[in-house]
Residue frames relative to the residue before (quaternion, step in Angstrom):
aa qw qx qy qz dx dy dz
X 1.0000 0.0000 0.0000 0.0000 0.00 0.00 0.00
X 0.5785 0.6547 -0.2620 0.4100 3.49 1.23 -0.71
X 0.7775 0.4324 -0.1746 0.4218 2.88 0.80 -1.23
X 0.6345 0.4772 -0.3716 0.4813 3.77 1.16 -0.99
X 0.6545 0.4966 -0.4126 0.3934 4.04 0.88 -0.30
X 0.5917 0.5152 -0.2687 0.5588 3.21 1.44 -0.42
X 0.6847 0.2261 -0.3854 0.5758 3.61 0.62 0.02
X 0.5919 0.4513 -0.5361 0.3982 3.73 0.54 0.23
X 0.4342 0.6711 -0.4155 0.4341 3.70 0.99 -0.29
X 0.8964 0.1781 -0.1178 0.3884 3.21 0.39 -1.69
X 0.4873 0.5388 -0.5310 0.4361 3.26 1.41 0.85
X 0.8263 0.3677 -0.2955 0.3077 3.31 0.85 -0.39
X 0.2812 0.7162 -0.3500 0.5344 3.20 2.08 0.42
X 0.7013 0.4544 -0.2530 0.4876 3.74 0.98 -1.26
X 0.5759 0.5360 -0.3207 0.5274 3.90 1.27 -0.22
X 0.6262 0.5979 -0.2494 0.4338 3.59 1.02 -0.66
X 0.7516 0.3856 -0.1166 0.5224 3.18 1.27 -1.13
X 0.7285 0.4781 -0.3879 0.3004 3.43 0.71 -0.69
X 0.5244 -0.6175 0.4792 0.3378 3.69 -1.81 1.31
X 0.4316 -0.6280 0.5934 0.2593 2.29 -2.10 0.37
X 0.1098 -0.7973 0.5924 0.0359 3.75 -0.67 0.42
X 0.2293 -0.6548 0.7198 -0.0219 3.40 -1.56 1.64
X 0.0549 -0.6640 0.7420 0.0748 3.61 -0.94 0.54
X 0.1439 -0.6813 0.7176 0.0080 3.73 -0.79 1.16
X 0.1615 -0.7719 0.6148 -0.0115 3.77 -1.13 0.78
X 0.6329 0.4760 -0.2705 0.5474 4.15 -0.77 0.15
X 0.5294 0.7002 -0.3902 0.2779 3.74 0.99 -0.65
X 0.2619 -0.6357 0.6834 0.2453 4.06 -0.70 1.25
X 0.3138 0.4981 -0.8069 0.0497 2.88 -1.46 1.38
X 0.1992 -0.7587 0.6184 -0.0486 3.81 -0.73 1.14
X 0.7826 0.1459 -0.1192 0.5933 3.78 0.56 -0.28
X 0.5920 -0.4100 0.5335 0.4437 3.34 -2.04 -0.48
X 0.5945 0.4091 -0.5134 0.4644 3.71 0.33 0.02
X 0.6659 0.5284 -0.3618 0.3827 4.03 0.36 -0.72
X 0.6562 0.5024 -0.2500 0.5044 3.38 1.62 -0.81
X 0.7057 0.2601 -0.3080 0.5826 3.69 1.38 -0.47
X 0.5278 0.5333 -0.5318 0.3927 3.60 0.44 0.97
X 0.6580 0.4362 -0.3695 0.4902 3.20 1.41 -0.81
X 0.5831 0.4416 -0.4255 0.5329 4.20 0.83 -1.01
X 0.7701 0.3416 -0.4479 0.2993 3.80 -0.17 -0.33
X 0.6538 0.3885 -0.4795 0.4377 3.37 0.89 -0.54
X 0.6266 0.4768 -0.3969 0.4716 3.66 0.31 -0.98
X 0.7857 0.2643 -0.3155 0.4619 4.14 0.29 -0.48
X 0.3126 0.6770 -0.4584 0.4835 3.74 0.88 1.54
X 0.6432 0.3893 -0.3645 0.5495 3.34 1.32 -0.31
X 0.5365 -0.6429 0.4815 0.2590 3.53 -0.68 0.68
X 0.7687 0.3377 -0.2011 0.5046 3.86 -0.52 0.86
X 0.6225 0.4707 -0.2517 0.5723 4.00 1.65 -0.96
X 0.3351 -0.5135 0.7801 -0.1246 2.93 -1.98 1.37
X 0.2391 0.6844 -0.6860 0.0618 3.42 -0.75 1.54
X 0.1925 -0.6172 0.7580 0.0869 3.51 -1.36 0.84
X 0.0725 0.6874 -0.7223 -0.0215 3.26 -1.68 0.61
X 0.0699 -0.7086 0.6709 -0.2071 3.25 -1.33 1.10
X 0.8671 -0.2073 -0.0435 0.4508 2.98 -0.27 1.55
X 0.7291 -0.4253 0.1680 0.5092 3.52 -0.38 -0.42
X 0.4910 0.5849 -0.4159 0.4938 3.33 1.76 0.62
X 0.2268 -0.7528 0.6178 0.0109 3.58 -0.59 1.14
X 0.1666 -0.8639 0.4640 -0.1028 3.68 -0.86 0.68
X 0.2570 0.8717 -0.4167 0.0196 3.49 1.12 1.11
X 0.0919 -0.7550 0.6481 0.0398 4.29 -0.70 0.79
X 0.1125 0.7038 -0.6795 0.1741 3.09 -1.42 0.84
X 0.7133 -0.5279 0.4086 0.2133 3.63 -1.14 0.41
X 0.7847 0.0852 0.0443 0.6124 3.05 0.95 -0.93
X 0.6240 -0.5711 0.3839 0.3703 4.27 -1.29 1.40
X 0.5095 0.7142 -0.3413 0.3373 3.45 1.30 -1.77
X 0.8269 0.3851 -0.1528 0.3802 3.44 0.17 -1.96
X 0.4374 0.7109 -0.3976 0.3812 3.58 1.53 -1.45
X 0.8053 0.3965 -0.1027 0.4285 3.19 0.43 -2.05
X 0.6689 0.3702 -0.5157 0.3868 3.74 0.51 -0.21
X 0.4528 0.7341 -0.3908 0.3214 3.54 1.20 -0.90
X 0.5549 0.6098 -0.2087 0.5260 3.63 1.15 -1.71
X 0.6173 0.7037 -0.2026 0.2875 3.36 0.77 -1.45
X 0.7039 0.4628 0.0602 0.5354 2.69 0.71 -2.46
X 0.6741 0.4162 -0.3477 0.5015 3.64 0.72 -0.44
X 0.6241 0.3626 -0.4743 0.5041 4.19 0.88 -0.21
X 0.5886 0.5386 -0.4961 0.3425 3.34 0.65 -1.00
X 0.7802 0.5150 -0.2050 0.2899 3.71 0.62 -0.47
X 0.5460 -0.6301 0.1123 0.5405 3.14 2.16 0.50
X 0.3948 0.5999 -0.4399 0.5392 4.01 1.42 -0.15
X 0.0746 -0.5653 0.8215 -0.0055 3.51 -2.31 1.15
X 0.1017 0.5715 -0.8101 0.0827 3.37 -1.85 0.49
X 0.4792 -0.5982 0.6003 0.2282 2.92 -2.07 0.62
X 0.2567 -0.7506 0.5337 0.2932 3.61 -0.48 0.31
X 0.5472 -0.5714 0.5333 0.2995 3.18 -1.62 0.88
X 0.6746 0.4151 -0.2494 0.5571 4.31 1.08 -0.80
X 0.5137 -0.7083 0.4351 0.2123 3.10 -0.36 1.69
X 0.6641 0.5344 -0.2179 0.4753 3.67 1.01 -1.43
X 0.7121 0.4021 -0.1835 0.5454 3.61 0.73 -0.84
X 0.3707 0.7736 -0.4972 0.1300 3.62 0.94 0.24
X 0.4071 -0.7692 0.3392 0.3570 3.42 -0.76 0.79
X 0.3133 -0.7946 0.4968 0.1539 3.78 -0.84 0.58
X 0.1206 -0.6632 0.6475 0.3555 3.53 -0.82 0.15
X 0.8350 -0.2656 0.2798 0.3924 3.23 -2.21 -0.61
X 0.7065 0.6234 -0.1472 0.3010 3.34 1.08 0.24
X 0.0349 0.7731 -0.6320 0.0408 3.88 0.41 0.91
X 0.5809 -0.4483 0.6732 0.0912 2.38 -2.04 1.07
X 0.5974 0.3614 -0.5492 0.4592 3.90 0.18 0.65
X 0.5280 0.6319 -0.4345 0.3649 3.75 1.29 -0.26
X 0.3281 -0.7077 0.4396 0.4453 4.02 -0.69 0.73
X 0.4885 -0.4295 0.4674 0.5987 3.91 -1.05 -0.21
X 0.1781 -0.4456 0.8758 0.0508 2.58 -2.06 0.80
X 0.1994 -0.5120 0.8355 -0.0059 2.95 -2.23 1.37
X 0.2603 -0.7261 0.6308 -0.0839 2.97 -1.31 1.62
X 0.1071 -0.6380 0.7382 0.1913 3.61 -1.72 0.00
X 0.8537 0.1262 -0.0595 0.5017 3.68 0.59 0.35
X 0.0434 0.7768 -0.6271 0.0382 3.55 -0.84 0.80
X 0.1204 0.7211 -0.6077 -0.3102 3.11 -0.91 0.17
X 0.4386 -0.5679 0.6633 0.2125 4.02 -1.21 1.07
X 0.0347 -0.7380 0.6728 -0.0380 3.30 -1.47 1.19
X 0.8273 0.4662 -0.0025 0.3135 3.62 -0.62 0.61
X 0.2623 0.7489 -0.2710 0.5449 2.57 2.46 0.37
X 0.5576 -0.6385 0.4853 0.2143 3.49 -1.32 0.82
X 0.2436 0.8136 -0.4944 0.1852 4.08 0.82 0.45
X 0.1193 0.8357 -0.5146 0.1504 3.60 1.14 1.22
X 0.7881 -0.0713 0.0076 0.6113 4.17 1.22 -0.01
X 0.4066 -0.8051 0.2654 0.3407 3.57 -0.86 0.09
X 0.1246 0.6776 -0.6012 0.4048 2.78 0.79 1.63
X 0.7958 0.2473 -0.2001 0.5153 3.77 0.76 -0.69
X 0.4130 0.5680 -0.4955 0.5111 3.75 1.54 0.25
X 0.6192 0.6164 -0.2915 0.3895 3.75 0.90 -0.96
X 0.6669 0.5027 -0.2225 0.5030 3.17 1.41 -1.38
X 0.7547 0.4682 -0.2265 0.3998 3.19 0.74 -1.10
X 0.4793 0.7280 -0.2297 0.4330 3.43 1.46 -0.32
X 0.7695 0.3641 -0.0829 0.5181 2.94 1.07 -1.56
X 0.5628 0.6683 -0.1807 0.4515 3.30 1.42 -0.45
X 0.7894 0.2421 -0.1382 0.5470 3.18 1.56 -0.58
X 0.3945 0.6785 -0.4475 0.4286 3.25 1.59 0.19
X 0.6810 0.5873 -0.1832 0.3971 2.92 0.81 -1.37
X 0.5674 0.5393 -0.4255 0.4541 3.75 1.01 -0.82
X 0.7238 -0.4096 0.4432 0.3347 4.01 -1.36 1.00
X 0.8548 0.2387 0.0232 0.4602 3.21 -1.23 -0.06
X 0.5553 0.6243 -0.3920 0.3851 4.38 0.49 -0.29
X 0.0427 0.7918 -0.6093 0.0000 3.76 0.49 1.10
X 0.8114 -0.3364 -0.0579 0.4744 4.15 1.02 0.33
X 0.3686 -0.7207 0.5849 0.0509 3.12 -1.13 0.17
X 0.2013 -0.7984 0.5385 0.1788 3.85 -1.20 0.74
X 0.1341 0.7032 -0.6711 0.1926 4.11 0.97 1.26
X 0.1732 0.5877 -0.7883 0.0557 3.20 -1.62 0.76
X 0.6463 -0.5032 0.4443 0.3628 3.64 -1.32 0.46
X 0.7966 0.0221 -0.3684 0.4788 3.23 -1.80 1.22
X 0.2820 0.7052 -0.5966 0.2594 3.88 0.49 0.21
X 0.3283 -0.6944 0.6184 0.1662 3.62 -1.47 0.36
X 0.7027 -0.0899 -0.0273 0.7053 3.50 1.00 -0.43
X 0.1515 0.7595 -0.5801 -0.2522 3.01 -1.89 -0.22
X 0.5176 -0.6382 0.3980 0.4079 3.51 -0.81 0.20
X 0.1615 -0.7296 0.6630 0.0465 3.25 -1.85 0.56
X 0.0662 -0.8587 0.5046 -0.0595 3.49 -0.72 1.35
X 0.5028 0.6771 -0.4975 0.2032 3.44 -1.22 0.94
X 0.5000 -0.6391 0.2664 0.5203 3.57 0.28 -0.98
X 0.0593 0.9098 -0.3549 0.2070 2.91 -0.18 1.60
X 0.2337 -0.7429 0.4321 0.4548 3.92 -0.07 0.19
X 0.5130 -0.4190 0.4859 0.5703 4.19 -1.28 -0.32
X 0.5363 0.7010 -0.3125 0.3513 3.71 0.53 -0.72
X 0.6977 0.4814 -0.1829 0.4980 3.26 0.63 -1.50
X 0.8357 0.4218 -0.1319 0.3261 3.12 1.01 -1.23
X 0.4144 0.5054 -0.4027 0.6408 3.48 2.01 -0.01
X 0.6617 0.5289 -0.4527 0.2784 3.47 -0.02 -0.15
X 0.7530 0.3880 -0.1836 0.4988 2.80 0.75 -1.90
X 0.5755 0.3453 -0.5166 0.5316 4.42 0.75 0.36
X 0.6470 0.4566 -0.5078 0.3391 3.87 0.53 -0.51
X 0.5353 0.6287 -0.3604 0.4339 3.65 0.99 -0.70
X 0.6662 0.4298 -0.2650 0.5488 3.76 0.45 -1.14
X 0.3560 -0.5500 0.6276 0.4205 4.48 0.68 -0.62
X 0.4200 0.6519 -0.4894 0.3989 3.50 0.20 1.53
X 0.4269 0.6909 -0.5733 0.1085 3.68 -0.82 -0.11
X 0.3057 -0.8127 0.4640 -0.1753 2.73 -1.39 0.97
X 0.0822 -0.8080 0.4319 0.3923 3.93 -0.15 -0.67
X 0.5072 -0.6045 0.5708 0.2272 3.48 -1.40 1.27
X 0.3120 0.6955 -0.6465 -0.0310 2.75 -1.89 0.51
């Protein structure tokens, strides 16, 4: 009897401890700055371990809570990935309960535009969105605007696709 309470202990001791781990994929990271934007924002939550390697992004932590702000902290910083934990998927500024909106101008604030390697990306990323007759992205920028006839939709996509996001307005 001793013994089976003692191994229920340390089975349920081994549940207490064990990490939690997001793997976030699609993520622009072209350079060593794109790779220490993503570890610094994501290693701001207290307790989270983020590795990134290529467009594969890797966040562990102790606890779902932190995992998931970490994830958080890494869009809030202008980086997208799909997540591998359906529940933890990442999201941009955008829900589907919003109605389309057709635009003639946005400007997108908060994108990652750390060199122009990722202006390029972003560039091409937004060319590509329907309706985008131009646009004023150039590297280290904080925002820029985009003009033609376009939906916000169209246009979270086509930066979440490239490992971008950002907020419209």
């Amino acid at each position: 009897m001793k013994y089976t309470l003692l191994a229920s202990l340390f089975f349920a001791a081994s549940f207490v401890s064990a990490e939690t781990t997001i793997t976030l994929s699609g993520v622009h990271n072209c350079c060593k700055s794109c790779t220490n934007g993503i570890t610094k924002a994501g290693g701001s939550v207290e307790g989270v371990t983020v590795t990134a390697e290529g467009k594969m992004v890797k966040v562990t932590s102790k606890s779902k809570v932190s995992a998931k702000k970490a994830v958080e902290a890494i869009m809030a910083a202008g980086y997208f990935g799909t997540s591998d934990a359906a529940e933890e998927q990442a999201s941009s500024s955008f829900s589907t309960t919003k109605p389309v909106k057709k635009l003639a101008e946005a400007t997108v604030s908060g994108a990652h535009l750390c060199c122009q390697k990722c202006a390029n990306a972003m560039i091409e990323a937004v060319k590509a969105v329907p309706g985008v007759s131009e646009h004023t992205i150039v590297s280290k920028a904080s925002t820029f605007t985009v003009k033609g006839d376009f939906t916000e939709a169209d246009l979270i996509a086509g930066m979440n696709k490239a490992g971008f996001t950002g907020v419209v307005k």
